[in-house]
Residue frames relative to the residue before (quaternion, step in Angstrom):
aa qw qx qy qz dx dy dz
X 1.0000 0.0000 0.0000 0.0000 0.00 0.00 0.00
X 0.1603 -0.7655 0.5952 0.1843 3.56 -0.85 0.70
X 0.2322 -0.7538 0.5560 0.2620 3.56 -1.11 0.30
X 0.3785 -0.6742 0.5896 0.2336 3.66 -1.17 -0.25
X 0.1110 -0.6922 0.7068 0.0947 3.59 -0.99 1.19
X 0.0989 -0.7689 0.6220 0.1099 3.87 -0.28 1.25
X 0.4448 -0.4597 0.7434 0.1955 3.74 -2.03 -0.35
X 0.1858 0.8379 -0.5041 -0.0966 3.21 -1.14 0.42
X 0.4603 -0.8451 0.2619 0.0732 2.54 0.45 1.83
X 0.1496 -0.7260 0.6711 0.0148 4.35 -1.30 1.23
X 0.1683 0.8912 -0.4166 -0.0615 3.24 -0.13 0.67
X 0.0470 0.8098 -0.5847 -0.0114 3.80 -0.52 0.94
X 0.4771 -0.6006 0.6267 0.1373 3.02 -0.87 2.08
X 0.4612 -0.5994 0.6370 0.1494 3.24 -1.95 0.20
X 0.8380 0.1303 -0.0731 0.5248 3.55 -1.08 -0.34
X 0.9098 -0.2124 0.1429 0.3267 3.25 -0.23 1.74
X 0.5986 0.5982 -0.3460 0.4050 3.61 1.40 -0.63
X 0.5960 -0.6472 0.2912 0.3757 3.55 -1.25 0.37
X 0.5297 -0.5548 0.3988 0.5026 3.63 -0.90 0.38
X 0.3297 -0.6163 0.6819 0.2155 4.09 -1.39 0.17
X 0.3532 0.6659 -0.6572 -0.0018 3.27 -1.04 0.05
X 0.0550 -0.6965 0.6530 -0.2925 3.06 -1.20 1.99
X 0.2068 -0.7092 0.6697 0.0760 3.23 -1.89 -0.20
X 0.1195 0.7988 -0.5895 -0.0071 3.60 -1.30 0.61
X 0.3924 -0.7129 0.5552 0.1722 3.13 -1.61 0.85
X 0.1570 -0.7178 0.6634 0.1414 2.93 -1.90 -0.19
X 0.1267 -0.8793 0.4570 0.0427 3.59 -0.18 1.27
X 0.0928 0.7958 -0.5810 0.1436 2.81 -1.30 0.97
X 0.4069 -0.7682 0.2742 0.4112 3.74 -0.65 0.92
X 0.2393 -0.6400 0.7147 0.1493 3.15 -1.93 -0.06
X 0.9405 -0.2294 0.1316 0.2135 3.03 -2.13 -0.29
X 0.5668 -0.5648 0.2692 0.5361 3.62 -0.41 -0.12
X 0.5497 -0.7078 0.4181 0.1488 3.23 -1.77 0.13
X 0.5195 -0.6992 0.3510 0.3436 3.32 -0.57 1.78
X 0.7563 0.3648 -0.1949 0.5069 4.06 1.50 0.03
X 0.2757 -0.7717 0.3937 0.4164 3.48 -0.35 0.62
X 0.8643 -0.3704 0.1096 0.3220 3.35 -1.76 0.58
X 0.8061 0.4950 -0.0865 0.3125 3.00 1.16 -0.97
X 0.6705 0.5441 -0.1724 0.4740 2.75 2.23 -0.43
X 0.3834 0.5542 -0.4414 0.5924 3.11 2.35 -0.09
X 0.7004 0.5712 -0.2475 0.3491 3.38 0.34 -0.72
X 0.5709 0.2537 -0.4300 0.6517 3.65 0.78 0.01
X 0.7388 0.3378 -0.5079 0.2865 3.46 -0.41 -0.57
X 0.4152 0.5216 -0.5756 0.4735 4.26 1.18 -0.36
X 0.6386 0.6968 -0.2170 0.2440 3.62 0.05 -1.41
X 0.6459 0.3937 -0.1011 0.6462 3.44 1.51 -1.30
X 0.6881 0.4300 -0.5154 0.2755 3.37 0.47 -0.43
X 0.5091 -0.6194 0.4124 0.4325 3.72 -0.97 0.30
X 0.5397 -0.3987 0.6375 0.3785 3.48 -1.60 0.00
X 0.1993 -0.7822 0.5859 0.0717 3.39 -1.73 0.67
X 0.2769 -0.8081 0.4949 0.1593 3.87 -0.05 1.19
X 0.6754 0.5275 -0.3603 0.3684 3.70 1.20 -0.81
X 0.4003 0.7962 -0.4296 0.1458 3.36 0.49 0.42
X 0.1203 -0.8715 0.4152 0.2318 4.11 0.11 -0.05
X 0.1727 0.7207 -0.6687 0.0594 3.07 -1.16 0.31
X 0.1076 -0.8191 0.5488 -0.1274 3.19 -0.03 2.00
X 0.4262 -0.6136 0.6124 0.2584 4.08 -1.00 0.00
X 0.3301 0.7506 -0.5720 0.0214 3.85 -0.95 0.21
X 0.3540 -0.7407 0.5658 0.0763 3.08 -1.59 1.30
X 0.8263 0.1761 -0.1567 0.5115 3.12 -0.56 0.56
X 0.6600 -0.4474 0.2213 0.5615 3.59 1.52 -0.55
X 0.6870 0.5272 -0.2451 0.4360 2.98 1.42 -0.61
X 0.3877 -0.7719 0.3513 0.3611 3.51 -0.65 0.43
X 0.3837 -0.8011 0.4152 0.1963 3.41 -1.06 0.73
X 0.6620 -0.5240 0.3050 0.4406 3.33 -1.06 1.91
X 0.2171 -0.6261 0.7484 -0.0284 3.65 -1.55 0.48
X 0.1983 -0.7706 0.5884 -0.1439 3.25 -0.88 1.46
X 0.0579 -0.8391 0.5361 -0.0720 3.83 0.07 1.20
X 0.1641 0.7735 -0.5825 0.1883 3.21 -0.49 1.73
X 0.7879 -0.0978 -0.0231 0.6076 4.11 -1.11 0.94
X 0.8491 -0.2994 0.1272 0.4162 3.31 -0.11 1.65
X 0.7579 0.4523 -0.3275 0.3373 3.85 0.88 -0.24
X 0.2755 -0.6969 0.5771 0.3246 3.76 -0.96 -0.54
X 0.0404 -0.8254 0.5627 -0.0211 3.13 -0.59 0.83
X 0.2745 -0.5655 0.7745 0.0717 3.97 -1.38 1.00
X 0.5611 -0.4344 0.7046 -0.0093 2.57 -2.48 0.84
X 0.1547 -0.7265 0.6694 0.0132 3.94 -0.21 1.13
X 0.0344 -0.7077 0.7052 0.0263 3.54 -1.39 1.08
X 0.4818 -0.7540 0.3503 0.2770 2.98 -0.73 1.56
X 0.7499 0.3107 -0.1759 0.5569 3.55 -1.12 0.13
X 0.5932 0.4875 -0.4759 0.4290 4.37 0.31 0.13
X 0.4381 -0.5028 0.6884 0.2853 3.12 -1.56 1.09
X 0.1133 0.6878 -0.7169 -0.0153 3.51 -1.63 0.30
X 0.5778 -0.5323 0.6156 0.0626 3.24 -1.85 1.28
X 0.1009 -0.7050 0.6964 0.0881 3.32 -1.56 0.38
X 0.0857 0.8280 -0.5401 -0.1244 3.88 -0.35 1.02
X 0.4428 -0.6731 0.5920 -0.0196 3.63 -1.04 1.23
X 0.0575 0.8168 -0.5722 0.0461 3.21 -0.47 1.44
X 0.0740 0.8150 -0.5656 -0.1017 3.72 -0.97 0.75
X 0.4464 -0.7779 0.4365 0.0713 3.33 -0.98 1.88
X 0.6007 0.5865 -0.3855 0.3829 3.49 1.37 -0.23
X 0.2870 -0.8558 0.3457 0.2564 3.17 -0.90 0.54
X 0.5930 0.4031 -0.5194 0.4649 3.00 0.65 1.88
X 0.7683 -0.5174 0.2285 0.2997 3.48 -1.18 0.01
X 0.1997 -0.9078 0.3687 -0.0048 2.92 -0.72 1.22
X 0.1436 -0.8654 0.4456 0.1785 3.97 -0.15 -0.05
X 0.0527 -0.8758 0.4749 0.0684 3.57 -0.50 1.01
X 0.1534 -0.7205 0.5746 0.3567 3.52 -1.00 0.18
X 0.1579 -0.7808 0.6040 0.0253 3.51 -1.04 0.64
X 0.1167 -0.8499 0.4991 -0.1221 3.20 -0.29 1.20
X 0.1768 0.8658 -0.4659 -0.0447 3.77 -0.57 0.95
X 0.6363 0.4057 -0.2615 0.6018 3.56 -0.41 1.32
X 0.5247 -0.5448 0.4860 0.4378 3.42 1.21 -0.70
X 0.5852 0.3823 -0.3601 0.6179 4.05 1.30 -0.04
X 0.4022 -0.7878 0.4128 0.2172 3.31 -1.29 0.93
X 0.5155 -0.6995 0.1332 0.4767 3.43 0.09 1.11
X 0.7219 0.5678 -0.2976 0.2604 4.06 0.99 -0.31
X 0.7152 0.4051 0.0403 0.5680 2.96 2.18 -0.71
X 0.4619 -0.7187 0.4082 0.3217 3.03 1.32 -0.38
X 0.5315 0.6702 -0.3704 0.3622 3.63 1.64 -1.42
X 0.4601 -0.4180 0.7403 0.2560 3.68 -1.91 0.46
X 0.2624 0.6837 -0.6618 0.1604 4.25 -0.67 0.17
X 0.6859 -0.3320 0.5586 0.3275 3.13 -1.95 0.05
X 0.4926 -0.5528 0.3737 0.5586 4.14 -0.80 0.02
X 0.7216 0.5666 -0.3157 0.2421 3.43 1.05 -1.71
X 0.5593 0.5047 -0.3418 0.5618 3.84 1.55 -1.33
X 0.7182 0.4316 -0.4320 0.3336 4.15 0.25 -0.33
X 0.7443 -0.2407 0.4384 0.4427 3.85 -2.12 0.64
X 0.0625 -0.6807 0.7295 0.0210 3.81 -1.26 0.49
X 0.2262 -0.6265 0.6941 0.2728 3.49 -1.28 0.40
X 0.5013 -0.6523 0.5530 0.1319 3.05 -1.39 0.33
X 0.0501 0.8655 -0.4980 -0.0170 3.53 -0.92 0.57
X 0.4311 -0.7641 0.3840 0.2876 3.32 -0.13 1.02
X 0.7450 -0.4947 0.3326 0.2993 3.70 -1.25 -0.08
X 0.6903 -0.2718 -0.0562 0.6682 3.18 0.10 2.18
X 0.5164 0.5939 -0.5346 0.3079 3.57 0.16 1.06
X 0.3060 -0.7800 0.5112 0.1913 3.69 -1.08 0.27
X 0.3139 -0.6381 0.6988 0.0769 3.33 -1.51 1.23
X 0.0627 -0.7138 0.6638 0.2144 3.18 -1.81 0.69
X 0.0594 -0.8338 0.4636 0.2939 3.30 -0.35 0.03
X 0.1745 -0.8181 0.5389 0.0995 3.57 -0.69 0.53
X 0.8903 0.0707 -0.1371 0.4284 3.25 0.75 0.72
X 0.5057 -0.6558 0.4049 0.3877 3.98 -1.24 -0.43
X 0.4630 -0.7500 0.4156 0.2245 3.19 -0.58 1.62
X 0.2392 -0.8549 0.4591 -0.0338 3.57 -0.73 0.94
X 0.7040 -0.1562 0.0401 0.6917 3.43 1.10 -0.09
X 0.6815 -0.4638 0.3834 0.4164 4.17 -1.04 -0.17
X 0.7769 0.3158 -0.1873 0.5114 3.62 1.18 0.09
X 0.8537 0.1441 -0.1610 0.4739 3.51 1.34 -0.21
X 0.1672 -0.7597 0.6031 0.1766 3.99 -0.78 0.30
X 0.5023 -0.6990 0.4987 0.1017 3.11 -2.11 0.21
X 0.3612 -0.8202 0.2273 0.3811 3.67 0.83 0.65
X 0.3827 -0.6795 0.4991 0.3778 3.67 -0.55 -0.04
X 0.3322 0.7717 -0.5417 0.0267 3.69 -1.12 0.35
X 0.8634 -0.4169 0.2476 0.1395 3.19 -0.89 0.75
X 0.3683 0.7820 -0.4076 0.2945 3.76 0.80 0.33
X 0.8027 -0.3327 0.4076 0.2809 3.27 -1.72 0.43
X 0.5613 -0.5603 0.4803 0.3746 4.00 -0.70 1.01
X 0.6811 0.4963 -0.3022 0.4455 3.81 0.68 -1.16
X 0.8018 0.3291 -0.3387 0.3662 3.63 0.68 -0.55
X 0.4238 0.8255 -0.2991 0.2226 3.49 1.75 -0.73
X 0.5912 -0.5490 0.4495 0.3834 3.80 -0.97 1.32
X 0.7899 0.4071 -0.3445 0.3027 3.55 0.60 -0.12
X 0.4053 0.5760 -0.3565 0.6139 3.48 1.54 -0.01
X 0.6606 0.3947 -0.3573 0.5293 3.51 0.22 -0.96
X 0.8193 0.1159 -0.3065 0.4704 4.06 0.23 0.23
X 0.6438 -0.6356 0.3339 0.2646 3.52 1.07 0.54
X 0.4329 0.6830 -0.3404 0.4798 3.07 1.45 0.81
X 0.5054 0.6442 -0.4896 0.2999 3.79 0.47 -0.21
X 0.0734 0.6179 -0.6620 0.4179 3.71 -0.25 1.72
X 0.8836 0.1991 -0.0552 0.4201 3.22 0.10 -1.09
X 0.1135 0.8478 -0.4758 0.2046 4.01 1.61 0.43
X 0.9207 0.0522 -0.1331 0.3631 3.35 -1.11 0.63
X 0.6323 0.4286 -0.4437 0.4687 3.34 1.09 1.20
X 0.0871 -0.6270 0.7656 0.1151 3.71 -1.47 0.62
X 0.0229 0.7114 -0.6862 0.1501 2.78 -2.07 1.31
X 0.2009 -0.6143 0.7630 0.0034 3.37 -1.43 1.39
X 0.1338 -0.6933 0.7028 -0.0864 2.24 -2.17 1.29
X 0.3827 -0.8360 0.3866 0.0720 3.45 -0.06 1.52
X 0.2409 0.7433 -0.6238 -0.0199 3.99 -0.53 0.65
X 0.3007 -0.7868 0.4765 0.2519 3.30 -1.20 0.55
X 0.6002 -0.6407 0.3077 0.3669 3.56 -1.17 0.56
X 0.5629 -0.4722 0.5637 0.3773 3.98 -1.19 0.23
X 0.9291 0.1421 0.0376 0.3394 2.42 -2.24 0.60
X 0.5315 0.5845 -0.4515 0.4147 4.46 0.84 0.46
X 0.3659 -0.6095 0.6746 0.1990 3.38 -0.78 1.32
X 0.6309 -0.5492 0.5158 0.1849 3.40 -1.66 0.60
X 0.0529 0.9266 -0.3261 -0.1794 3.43 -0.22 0.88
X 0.4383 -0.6626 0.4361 0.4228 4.24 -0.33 0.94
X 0.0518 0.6750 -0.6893 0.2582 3.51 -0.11 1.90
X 0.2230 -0.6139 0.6726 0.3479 4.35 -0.75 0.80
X 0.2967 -0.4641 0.6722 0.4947 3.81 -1.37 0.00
X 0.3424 -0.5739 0.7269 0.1585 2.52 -2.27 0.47
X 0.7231 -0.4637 0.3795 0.3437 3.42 -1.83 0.95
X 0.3819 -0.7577 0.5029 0.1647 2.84 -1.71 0.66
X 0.4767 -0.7767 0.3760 0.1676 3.72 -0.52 1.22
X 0.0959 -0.7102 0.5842 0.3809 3.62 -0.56 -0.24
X 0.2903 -0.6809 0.6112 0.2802 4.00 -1.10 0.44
X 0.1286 -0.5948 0.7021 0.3698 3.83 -0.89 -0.06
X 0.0846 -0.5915 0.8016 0.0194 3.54 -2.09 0.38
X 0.6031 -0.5276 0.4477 0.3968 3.19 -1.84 0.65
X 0.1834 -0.7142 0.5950 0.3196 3.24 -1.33 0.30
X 0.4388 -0.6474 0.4299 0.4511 4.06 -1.08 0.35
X 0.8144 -0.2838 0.4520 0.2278 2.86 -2.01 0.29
X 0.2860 -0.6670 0.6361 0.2623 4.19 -0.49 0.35
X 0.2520 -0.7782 0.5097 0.2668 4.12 -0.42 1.21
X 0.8300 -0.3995 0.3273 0.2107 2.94 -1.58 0.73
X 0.7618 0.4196 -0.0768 0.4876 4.06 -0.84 0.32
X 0.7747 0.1812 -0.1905 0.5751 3.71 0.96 -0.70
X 0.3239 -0.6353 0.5830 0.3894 3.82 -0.91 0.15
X 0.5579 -0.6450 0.4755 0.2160 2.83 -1.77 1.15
X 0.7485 -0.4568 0.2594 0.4047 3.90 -0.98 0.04
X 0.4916 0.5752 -0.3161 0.5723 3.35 1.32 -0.67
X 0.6068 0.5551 -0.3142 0.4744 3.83 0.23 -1.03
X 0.7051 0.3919 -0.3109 0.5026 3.54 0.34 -1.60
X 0.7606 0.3353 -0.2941 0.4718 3.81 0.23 -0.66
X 0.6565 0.2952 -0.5959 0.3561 3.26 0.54 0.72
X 0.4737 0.6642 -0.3588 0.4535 3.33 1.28 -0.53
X 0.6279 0.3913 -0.3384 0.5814 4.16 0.76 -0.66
X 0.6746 0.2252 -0.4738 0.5193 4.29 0.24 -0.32
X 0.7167 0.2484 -0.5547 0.3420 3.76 0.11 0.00
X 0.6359 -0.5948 0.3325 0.3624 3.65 0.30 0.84
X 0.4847 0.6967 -0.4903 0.1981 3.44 1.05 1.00
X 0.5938 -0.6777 0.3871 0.1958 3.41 -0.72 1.02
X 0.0674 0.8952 -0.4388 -0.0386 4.02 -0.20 1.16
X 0.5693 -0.7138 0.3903 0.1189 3.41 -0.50 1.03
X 0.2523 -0.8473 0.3933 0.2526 3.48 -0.01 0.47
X 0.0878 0.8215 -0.5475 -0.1331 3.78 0.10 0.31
X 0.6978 -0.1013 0.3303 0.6275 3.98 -1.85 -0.36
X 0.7054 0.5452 -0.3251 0.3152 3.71 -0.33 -1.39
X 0.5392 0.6627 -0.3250 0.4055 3.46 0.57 -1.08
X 0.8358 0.2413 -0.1694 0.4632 3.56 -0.02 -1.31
X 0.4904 -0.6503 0.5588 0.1557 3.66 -1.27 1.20
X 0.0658 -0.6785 0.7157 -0.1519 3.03 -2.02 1.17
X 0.5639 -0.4971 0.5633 0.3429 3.41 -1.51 0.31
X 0.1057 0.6781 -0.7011 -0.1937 3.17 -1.60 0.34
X 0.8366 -0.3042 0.3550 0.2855 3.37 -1.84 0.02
X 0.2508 0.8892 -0.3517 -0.1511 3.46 0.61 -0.35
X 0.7233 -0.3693 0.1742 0.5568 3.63 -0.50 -0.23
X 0.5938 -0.6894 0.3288 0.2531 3.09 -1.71 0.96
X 0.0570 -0.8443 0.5283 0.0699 3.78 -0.48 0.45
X 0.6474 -0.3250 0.5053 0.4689 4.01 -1.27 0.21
X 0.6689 0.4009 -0.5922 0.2030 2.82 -2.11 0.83
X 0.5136 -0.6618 0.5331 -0.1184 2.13 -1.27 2.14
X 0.2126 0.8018 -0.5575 0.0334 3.00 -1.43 0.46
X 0.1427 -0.8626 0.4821 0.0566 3.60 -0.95 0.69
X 0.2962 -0.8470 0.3129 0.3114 3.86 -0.86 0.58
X 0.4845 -0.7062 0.5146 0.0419 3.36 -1.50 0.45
X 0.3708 -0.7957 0.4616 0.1274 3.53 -0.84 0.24
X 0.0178 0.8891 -0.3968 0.2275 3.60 0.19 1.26
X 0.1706 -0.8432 0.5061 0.0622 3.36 -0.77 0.85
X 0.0286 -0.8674 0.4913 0.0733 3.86 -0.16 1.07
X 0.4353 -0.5529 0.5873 0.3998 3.23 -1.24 0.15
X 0.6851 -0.5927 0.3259 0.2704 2.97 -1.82 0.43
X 0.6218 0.5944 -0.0526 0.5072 2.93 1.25 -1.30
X 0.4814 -0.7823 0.3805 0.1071 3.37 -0.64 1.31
X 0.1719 -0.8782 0.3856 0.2247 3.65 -0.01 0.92
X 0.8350 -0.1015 -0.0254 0.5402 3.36 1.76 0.33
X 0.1097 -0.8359 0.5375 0.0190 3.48 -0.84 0.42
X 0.2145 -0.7128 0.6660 -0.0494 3.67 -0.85 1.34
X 0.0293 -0.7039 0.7094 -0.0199 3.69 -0.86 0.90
X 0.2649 0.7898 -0.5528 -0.0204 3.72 -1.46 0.66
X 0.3494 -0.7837 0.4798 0.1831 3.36 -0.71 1.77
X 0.2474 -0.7440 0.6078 0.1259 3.49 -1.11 0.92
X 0.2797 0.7468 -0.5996 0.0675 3.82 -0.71 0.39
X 0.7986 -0.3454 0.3269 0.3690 3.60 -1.92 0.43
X 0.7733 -0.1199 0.4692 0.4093 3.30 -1.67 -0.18
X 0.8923 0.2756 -0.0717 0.3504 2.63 -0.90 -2.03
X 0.5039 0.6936 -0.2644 0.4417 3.30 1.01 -1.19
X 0.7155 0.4012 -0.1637 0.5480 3.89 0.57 -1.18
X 0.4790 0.6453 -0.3770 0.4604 3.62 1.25 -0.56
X 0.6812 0.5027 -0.1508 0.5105 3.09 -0.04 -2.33
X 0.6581 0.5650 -0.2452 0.4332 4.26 0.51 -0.71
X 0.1686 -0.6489 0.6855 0.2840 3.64 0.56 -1.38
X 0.4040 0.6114 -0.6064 0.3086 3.45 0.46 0.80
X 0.8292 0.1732 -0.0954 0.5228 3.67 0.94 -0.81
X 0.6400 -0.5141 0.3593 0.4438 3.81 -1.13 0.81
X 0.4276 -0.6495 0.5807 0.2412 3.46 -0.79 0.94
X 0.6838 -0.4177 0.4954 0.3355 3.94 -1.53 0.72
X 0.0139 -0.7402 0.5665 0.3618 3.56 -1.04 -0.07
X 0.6084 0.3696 -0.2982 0.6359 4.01 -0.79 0.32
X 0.2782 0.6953 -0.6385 0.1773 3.74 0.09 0.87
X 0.7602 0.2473 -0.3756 0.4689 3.91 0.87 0.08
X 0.5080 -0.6815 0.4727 0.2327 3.11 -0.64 1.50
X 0.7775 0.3411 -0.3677 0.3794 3.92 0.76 -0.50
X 0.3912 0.5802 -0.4502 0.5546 3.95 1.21 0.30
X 0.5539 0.4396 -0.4495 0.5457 4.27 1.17 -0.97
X 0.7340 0.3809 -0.4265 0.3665 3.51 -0.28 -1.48
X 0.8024 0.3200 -0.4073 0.2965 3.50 -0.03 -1.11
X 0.6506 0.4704 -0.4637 0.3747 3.90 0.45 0.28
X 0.2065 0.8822 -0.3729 0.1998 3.57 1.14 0.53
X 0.0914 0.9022 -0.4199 -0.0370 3.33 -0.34 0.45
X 0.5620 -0.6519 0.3277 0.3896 3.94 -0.72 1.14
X 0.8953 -0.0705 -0.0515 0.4367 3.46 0.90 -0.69
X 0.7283 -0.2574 0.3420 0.5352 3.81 -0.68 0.11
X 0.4212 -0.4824 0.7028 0.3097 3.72 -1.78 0.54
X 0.5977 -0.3930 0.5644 0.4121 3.21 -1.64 0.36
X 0.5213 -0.4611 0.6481 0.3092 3.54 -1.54 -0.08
């Protein structure tokens, strides 16, 4: 049997940003089990898989359109924008996710399996946002949008796994169901960042594709996480038992504009070669 030392995590952003409140774990094994292996094990086995989970992206607070194409989900990255991740669990008991972005798990930074990685925690049919990487028990690191070269994962030599975020859903042992109503869901506002300097921002590129200009992909092009600035959030651990056996699992690729173009994730421009426009020119209107 393995147990689970979780965190449960208060968080109060600063300057104007939205409060967080979350949790995370860290697993690791313990003592024996009051069942033998095999009988925890059918009953993990029976439980069902859950599809109603969320895990949604939002800039500025709002969530950002999601585009579902050969089995994936894909988001629109804006360069330079802090962004949030909110995490919804419909069951009505506790639950513990790992959530990994880039391929580093957001509490540790570590590459792990989901089950060996830090879990947040989510109460019964309640929602976590998370707005950032958790850096010590009292402070985090914001998430935003940046260039593969600048991305928290380069900076530790990790960039295999670049331009995805993923949750991984386990449910707790041995937890009667509690009679909890969900509550509504809020929207928070947060700062958004600045677009950096030297590259054009997505907007640009799409105006640049209807006037039939022609964009090059470079390194720069394709989106990553970066480090961002440091902000409040607290957090404290807990004590948690999980099953083994994932009760779900949400995956969502995030890339540029252009990037989602080059994919077939987003309607392509029409008239994208300016010399196919010129040569269909004409001196005056068709008759009517």
């Amino acid at each position: 049997m393995r147990r689970t030392h979780l965190l449960i995590c208060a968080v109060a952003l600063v300057m104007g940003l939205l409060a967080l409140a979350g949790n995370f774990a860290k697993t690791t094994a313990a003592g024996a089990a009051s069942l033998s292996a095999r009988t925890r094990q059918s009953q993990e086995i029976r439980r069902p898989l859950y599809s109603d989970f969320q895990l949604t992206v939002l800039v500025d607070g709002r969530q950002v359109p999601e585009y579902n194409v050969r089995g994936k989900t894909y988001v629109e990255a804006h360069r330079g924008a802090e962004y949030e991740l909110r995490i919804r669990n419909p069951l009505p008991e506790r639950v513990a996710v790992a959530l990994s972005v880039d391929g580093l798990n957001s509490i540790d930074a570590r590459h792990t399996s989901a089950w060996n990685s830090s879990k947040w925690v989510i109460e019964p049919y309640g929602t976590i946002t998370i707005g950032g990487w958790q850096m010590s028990s009292e402070r985090a690191r914001r998430f935003y949008f940046t260039t593969e070269r600048d991305s928290y994962a380069a900076k530790l030599g990790q960039t295999a796994n670049i331009g995805l975020i993923s949750a991984v859903f386990f449910r707790e042992r041995d937890r009667y169901p509690v009679p909890i109503i969900p509550p509504p869901l809020s929207r928070k506002e947060t700062n958004r960042g600045q677009p950096k300097s030297g590259s054009p921002t997505e907007s640009e590129a799409r105006d640049n594709s209807a006037r039939g200009a022609i964009v090059r992909p470079s390194d720069d092009d394709y989106a990553a996480t970066g480090i961002g600035r440091s902000v409040r959030n607290e957090v404290r651990w807990i004590q948690m038992d999980l099953e083994s056996r994932p009760a779900g699992e949400i995956s969502i690729r995030y890339e540029y504009y252009s990037a989602l173009l080059r994919l077939g994730a987003v309607p392509r421009p029409y008239d994208v070669d300016p010399l196919r426009r010129r040569e269909q020119s004409r001196g005056f209107s068709p008759e009517p």
